[in-house]
PDB file of N, CA, C and O in Angstrom:
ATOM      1  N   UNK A   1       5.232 -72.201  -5.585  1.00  0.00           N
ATOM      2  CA  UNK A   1       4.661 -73.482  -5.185  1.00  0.00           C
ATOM      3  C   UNK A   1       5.392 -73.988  -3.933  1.00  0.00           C
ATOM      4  O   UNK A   1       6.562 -73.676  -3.711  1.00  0.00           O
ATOM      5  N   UNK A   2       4.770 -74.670  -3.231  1.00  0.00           N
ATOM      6  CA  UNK A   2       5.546 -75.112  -1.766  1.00  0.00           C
ATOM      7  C   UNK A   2       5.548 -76.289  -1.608  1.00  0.00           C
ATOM      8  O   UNK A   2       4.590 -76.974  -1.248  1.00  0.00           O
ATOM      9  N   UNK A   3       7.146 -76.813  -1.982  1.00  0.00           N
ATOM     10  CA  UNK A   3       7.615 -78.438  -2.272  1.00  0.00           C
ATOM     11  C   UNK A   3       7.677 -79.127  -0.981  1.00  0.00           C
ATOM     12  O   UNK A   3       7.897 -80.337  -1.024  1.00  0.00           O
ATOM     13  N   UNK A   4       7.515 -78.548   0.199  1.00  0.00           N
ATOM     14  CA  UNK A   4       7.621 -79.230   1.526  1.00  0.00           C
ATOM     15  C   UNK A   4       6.350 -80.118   1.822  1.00  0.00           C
ATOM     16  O   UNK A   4       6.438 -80.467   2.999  1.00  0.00           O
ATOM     17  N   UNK A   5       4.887 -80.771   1.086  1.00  0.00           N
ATOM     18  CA  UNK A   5       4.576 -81.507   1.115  1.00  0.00           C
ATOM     19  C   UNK A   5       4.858 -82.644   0.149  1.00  0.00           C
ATOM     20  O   UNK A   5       4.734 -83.836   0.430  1.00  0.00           O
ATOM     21  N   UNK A   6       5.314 -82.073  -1.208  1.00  0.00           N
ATOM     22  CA  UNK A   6       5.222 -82.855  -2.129  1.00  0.00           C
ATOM     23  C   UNK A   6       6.055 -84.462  -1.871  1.00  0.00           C
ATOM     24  O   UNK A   6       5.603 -85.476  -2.403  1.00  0.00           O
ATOM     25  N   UNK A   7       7.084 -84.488  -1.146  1.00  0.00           N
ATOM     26  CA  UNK A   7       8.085 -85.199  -0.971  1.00  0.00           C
ATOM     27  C   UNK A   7       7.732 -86.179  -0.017  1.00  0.00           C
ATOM     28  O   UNK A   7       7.597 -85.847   1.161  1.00  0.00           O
ATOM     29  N   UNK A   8       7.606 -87.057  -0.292  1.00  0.00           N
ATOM     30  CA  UNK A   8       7.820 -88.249   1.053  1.00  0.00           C
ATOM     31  C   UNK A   8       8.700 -88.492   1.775  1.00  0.00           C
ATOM     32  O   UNK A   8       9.622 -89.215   1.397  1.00  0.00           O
ATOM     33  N   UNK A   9       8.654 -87.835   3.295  1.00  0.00           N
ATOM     34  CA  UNK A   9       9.793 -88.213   4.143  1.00  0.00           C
ATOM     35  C   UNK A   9       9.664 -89.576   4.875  1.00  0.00           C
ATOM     36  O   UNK A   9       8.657 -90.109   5.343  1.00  0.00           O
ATOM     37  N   UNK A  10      10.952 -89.994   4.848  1.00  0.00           N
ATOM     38  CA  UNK A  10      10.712 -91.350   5.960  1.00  0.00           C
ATOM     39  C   UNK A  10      11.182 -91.016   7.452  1.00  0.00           C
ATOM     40  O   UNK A  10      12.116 -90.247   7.680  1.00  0.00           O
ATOM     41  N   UNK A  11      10.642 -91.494   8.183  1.00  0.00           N
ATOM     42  CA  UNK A  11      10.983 -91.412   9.857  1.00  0.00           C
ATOM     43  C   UNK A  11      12.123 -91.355  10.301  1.00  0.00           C
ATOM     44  O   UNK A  11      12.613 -92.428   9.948  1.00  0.00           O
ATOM     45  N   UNK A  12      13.033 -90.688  10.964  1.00  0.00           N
ATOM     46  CA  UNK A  12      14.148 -90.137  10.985  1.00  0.00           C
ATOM     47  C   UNK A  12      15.227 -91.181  11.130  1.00  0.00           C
ATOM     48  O   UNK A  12      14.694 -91.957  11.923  1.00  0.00           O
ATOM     49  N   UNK A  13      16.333 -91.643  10.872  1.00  0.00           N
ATOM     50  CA  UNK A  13      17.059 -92.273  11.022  1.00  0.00           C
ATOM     51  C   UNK A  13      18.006 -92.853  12.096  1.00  0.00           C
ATOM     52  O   UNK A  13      18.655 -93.894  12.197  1.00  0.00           O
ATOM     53  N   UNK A  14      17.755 -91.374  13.117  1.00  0.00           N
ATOM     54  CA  UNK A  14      18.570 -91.703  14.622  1.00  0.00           C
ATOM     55  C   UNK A  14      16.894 -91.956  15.587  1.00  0.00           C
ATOM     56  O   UNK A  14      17.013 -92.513  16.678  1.00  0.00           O
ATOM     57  N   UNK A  15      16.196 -91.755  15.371  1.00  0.00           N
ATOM     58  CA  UNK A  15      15.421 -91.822  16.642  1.00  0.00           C
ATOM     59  C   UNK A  15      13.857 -92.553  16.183  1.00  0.00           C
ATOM     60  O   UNK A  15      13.085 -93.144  16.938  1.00  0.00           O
ATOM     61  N   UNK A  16      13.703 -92.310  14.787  1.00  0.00           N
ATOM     62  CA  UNK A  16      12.336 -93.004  13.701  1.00  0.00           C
ATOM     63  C   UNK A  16      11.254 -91.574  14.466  1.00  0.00           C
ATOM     64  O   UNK A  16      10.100 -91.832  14.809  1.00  0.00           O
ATOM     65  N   UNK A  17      11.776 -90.300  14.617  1.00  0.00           N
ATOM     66  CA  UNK A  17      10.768 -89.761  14.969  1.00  0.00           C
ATOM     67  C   UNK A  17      10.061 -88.758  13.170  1.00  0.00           C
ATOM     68  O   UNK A  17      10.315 -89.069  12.007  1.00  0.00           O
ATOM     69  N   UNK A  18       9.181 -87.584  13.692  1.00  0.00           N
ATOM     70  CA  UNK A  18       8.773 -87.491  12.164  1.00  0.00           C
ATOM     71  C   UNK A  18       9.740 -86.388  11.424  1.00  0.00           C
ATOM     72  O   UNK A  18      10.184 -85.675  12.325  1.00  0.00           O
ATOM     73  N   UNK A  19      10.144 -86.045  10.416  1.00  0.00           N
ATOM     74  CA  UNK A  19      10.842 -85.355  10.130  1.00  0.00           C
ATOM     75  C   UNK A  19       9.946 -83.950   8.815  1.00  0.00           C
ATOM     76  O   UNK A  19       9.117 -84.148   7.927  1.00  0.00           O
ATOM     77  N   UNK A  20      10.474 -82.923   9.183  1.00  0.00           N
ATOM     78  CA  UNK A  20       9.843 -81.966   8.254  1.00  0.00           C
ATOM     79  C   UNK A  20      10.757 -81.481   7.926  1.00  0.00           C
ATOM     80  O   UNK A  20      11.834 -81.551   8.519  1.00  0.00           O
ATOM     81  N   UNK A  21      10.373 -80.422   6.133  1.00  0.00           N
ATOM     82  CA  UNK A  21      11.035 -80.534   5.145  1.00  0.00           C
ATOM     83  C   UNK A  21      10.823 -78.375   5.502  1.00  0.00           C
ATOM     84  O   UNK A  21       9.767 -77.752   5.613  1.00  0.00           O
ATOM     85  N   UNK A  22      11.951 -77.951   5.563  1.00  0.00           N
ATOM     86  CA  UNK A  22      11.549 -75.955   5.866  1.00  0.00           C
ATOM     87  C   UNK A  22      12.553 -75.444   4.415  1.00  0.00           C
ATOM     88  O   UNK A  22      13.355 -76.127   3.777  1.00  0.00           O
ATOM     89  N   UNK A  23      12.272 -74.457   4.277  1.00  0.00           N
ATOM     90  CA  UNK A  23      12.528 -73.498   3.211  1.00  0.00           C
ATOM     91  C   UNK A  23      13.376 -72.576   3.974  1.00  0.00           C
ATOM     92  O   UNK A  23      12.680 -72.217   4.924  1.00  0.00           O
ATOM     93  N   UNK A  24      14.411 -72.066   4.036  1.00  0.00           N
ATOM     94  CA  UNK A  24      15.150 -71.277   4.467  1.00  0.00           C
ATOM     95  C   UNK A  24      16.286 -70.360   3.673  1.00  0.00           C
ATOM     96  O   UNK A  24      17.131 -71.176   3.304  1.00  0.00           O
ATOM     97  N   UNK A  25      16.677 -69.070   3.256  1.00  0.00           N
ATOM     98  CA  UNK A  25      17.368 -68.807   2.507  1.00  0.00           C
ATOM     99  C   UNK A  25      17.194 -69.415   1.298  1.00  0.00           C
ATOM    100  O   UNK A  25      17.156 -70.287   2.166  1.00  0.00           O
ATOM    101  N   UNK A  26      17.070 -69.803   0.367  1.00  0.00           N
ATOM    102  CA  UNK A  26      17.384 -70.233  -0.984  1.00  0.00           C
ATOM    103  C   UNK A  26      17.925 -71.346  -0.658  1.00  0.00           C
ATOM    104  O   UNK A  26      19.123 -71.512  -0.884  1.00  0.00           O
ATOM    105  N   UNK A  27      17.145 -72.359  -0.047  1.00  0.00           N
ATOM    106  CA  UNK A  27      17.830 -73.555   0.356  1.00  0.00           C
ATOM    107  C   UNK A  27      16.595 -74.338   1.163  1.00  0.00           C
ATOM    108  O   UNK A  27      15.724 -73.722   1.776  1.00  0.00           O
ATOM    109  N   UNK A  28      16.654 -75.704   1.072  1.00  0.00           N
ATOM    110  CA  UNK A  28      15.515 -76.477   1.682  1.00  0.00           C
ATOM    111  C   UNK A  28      16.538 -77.580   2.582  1.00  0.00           C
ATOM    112  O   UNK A  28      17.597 -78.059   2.178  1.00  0.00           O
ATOM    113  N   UNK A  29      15.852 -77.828   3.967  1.00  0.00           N
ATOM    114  CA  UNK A  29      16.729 -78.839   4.819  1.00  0.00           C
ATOM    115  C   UNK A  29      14.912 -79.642   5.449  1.00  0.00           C
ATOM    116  O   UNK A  29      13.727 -79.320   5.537  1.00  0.00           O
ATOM    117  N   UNK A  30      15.890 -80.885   5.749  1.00  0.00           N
ATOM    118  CA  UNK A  30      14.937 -81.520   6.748  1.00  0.00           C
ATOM    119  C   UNK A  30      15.396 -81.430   8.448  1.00  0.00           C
ATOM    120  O   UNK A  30      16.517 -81.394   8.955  1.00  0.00           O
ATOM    121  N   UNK A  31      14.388 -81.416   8.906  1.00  0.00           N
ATOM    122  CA  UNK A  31      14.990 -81.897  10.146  1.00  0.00           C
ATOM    123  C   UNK A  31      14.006 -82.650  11.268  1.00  0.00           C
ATOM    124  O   UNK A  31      12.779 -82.607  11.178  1.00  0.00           O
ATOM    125  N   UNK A  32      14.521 -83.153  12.041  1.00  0.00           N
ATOM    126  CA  UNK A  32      13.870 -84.659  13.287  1.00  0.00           C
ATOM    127  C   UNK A  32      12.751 -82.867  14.116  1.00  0.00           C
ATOM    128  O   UNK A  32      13.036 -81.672  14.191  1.00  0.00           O
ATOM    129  N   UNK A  33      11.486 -83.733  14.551  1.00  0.00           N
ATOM    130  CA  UNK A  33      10.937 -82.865  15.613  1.00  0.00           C
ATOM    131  C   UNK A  33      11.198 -83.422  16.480  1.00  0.00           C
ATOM    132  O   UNK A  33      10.846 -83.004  17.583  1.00  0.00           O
ATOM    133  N   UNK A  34      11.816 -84.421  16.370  1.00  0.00           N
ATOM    134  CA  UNK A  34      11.717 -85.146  18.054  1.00  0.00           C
ATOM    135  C   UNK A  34      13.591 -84.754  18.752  1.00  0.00           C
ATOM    136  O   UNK A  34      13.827 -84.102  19.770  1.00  0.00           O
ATOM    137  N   UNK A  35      14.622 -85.382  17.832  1.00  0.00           N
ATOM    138  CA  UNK A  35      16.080 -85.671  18.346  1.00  0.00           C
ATOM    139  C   UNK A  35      16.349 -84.064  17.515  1.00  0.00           C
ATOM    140  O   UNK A  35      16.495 -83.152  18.329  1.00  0.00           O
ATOM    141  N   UNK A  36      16.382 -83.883  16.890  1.00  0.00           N
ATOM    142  CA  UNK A  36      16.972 -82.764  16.159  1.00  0.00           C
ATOM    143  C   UNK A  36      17.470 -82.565  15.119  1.00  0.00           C
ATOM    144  O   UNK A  36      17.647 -81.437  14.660  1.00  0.00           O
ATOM    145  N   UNK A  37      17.859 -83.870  14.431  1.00  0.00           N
ATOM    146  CA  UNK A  37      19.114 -84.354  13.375  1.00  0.00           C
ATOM    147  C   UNK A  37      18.345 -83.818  12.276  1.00  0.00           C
ATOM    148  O   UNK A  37      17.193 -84.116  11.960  1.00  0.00           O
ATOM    149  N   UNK A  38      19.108 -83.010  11.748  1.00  0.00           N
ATOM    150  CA  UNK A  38      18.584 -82.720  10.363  1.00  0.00           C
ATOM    151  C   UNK A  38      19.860 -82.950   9.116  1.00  0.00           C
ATOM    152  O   UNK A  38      20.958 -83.406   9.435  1.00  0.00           O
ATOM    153  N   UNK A  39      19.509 -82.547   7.631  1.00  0.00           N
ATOM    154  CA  UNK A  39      20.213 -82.585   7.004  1.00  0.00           C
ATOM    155  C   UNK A  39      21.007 -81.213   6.565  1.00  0.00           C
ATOM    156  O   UNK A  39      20.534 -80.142   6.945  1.00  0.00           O
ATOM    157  N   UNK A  40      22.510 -81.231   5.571  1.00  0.00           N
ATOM    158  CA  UNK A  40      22.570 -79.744   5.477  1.00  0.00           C
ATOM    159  C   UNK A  40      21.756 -79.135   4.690  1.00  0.00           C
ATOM    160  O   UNK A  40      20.748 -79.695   4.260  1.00  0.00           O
ATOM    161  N   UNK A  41      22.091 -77.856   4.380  1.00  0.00           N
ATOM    162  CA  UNK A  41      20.715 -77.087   3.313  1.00  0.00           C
ATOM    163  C   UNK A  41      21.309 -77.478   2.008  1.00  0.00           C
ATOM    164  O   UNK A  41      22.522 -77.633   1.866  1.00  0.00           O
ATOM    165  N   UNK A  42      20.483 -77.628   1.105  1.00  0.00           N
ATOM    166  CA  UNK A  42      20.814 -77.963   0.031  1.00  0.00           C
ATOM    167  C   UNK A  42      20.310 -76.209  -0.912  1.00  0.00           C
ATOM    168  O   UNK A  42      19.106 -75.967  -0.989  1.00  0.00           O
ATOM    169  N   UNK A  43      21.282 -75.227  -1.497  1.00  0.00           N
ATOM    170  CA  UNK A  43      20.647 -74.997  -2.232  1.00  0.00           C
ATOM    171  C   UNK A  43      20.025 -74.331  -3.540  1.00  0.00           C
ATOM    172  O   UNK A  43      20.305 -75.139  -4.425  1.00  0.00           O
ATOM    173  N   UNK A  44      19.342 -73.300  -4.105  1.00  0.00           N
ATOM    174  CA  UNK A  44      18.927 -73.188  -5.219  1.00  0.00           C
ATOM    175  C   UNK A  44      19.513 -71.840  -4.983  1.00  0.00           C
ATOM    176  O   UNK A  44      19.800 -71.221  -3.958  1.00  0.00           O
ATOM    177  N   UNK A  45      19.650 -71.425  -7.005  1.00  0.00           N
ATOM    178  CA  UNK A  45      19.731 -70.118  -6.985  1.00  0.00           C
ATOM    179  C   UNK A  45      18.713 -69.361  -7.920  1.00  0.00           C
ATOM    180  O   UNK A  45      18.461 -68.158  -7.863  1.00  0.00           O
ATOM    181  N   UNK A  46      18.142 -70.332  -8.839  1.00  0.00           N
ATOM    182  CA  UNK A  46      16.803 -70.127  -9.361  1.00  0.00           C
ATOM    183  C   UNK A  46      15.772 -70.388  -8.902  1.00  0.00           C
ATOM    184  O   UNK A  46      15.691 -70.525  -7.682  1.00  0.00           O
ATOM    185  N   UNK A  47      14.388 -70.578  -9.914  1.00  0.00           N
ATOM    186  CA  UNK A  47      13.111 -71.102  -9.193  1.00  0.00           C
ATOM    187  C   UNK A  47      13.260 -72.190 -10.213  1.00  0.00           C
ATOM    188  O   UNK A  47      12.857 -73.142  -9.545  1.00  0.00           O
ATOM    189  N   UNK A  48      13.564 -72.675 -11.364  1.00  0.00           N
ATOM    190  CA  UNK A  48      13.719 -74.063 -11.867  1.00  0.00           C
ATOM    191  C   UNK A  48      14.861 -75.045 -10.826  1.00  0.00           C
ATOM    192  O   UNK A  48      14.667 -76.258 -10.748  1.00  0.00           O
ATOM    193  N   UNK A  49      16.190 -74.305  -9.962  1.00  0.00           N
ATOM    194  CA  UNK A  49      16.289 -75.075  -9.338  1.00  0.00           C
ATOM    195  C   UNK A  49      15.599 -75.579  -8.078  1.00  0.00           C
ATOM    196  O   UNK A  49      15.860 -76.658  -7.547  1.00  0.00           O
ATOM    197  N   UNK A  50      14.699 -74.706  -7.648  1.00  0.00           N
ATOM    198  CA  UNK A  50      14.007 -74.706  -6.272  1.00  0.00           C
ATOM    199  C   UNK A  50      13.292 -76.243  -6.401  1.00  0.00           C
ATOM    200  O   UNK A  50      13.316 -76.765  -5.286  1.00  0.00           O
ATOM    201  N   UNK A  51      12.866 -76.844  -7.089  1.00  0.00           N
ATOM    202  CA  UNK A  51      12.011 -78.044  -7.052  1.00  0.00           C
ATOM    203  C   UNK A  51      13.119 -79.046  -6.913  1.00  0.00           C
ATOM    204  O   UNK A  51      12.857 -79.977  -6.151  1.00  0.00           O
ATOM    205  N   UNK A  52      14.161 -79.056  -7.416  1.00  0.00           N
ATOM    206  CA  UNK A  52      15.803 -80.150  -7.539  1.00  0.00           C
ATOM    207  C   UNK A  52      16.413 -80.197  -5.891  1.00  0.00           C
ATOM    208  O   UNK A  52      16.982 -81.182  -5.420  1.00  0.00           O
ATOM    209  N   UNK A  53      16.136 -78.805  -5.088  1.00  0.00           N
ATOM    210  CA  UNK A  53      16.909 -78.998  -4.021  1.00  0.00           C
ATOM    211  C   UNK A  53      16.178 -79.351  -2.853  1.00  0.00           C
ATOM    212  O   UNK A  53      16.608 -79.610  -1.728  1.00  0.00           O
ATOM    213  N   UNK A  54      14.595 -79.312  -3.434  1.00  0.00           N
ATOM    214  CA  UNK A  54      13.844 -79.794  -2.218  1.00  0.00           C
ATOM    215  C   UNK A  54      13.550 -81.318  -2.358  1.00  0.00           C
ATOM    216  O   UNK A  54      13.129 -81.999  -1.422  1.00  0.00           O
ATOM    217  N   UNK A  55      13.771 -81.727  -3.431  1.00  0.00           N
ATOM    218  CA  UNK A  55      13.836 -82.970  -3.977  1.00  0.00           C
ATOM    219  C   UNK A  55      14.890 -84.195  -3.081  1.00  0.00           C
ATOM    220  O   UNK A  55      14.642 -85.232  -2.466  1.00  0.00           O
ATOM    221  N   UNK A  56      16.533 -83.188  -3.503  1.00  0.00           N
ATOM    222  CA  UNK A  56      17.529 -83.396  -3.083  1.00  0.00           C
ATOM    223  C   UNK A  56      17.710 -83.709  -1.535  1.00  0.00           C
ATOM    224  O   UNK A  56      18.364 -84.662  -1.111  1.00  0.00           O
ATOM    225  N   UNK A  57      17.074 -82.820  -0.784  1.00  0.00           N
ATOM    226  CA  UNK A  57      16.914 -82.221   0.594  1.00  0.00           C
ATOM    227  C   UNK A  57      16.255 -83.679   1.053  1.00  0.00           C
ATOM    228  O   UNK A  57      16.728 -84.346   1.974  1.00  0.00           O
ATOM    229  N   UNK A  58      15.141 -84.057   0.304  1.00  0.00           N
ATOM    230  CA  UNK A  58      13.953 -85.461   0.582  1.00  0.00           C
ATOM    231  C   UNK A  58      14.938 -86.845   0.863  1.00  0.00           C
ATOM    232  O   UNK A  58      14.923 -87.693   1.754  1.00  0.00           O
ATOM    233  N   UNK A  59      15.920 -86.613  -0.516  1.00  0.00           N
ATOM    234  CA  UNK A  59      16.456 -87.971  -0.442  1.00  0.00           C
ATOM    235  C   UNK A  59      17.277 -87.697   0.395  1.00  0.00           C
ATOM    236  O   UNK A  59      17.461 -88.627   1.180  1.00  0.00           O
ATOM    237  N   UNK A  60      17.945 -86.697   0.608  1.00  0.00           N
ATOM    238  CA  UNK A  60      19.281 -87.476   2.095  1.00  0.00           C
ATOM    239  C   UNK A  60      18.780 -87.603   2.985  1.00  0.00           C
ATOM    240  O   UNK A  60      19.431 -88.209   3.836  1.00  0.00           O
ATOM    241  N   UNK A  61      17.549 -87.209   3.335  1.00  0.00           N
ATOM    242  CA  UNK A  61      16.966 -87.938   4.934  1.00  0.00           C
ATOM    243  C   UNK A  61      16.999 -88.832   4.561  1.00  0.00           C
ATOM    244  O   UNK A  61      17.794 -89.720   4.872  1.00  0.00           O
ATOM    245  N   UNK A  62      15.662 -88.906   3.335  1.00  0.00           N
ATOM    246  CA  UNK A  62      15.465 -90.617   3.465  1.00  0.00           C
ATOM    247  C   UNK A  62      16.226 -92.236   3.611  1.00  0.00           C
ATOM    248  O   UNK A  62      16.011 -93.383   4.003  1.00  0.00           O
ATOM    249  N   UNK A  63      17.704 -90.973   2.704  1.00  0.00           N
ATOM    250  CA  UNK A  63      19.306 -92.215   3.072  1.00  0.00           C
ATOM    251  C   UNK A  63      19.654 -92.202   4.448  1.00  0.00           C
ATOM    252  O   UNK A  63      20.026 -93.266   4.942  1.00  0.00           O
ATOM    253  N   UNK A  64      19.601 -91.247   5.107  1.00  0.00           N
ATOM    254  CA  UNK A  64      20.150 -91.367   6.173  1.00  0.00           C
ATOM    255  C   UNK A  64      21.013 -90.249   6.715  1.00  0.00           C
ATOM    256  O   UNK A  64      21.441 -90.108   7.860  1.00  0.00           O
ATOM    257  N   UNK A  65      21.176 -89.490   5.657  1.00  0.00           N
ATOM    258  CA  UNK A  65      22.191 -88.365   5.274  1.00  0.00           C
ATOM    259  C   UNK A  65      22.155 -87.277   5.923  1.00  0.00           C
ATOM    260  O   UNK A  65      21.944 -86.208   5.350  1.00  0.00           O
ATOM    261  N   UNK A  66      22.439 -87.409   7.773  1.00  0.00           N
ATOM    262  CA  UNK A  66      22.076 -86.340   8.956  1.00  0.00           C
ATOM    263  C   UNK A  66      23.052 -86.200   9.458  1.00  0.00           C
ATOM    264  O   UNK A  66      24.048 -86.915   9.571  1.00  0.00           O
ATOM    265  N   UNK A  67      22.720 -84.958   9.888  1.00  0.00           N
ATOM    266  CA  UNK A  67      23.914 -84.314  11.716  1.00  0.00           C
ATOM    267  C   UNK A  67      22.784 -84.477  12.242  1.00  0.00           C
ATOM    268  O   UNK A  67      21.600 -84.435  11.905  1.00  0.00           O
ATOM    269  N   UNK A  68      23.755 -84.787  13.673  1.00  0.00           N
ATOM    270  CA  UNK A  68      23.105 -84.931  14.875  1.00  0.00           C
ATOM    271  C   UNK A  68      24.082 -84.832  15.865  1.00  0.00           C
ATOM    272  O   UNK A  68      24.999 -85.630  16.061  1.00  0.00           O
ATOM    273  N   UNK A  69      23.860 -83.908  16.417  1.00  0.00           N
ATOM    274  CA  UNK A  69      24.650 -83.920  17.375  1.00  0.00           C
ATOM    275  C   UNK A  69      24.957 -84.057  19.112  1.00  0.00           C
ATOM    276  O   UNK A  69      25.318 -83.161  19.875  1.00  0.00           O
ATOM    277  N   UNK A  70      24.652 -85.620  19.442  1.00  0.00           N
ATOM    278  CA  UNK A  70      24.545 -85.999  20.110  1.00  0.00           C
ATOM    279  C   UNK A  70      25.778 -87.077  20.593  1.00  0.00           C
ATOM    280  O   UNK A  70      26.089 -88.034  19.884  1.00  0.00           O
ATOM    281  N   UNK A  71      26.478 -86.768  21.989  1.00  0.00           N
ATOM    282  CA  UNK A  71      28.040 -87.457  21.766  1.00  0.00           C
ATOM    283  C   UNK A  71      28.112 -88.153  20.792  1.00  0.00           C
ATOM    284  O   UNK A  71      27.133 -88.456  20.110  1.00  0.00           O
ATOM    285  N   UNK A  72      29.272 -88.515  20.572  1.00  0.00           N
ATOM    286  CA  UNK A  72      29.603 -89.850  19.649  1.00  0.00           C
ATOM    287  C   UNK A  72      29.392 -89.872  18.636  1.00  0.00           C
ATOM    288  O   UNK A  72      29.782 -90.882  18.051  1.00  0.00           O
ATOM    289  N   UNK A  73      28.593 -88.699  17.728  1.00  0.00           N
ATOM    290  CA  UNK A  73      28.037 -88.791  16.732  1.00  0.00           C
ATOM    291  C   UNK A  73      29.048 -87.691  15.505  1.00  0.00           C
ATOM    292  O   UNK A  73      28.691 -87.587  14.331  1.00  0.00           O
TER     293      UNK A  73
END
């Protein structure tokens, strides 16, 4: 099943641009299309955890919970 719509992202936190949710390795991250800032990978080593880390992955954008690496940051 593919949890990268299921989740409501909110607009990125450094720039309010849109943010998408990718599957990579056994692990789900968000990241900005616009600035770049994403979150780290969060991730699974089952498929019962696979739904928990894309879950997981949802809420630290939505807190705020990014790199970005742009001076100062």
């Amino acid at each position: 099943m593919d949890f990268t719509e299921k989740f409501e992202l909110h607009e990125c936190p450094i720039c309010g641009g849109a943010g998408l949710m990718e599957e990579e390795d056994h692990g789900y991250y968000v990241a900005c299309l616009d600035c770049g800032s994403y979150t780290g990978t969060v991730g699974y080593k089952t498929e019962e955890g696979r739904e928990q880390a894309a879950e997981k992955s949802a809420m630290l954008w939505n807190t705020g919970k990014v790199i970005n690496s742009a001076p100062g940051e």
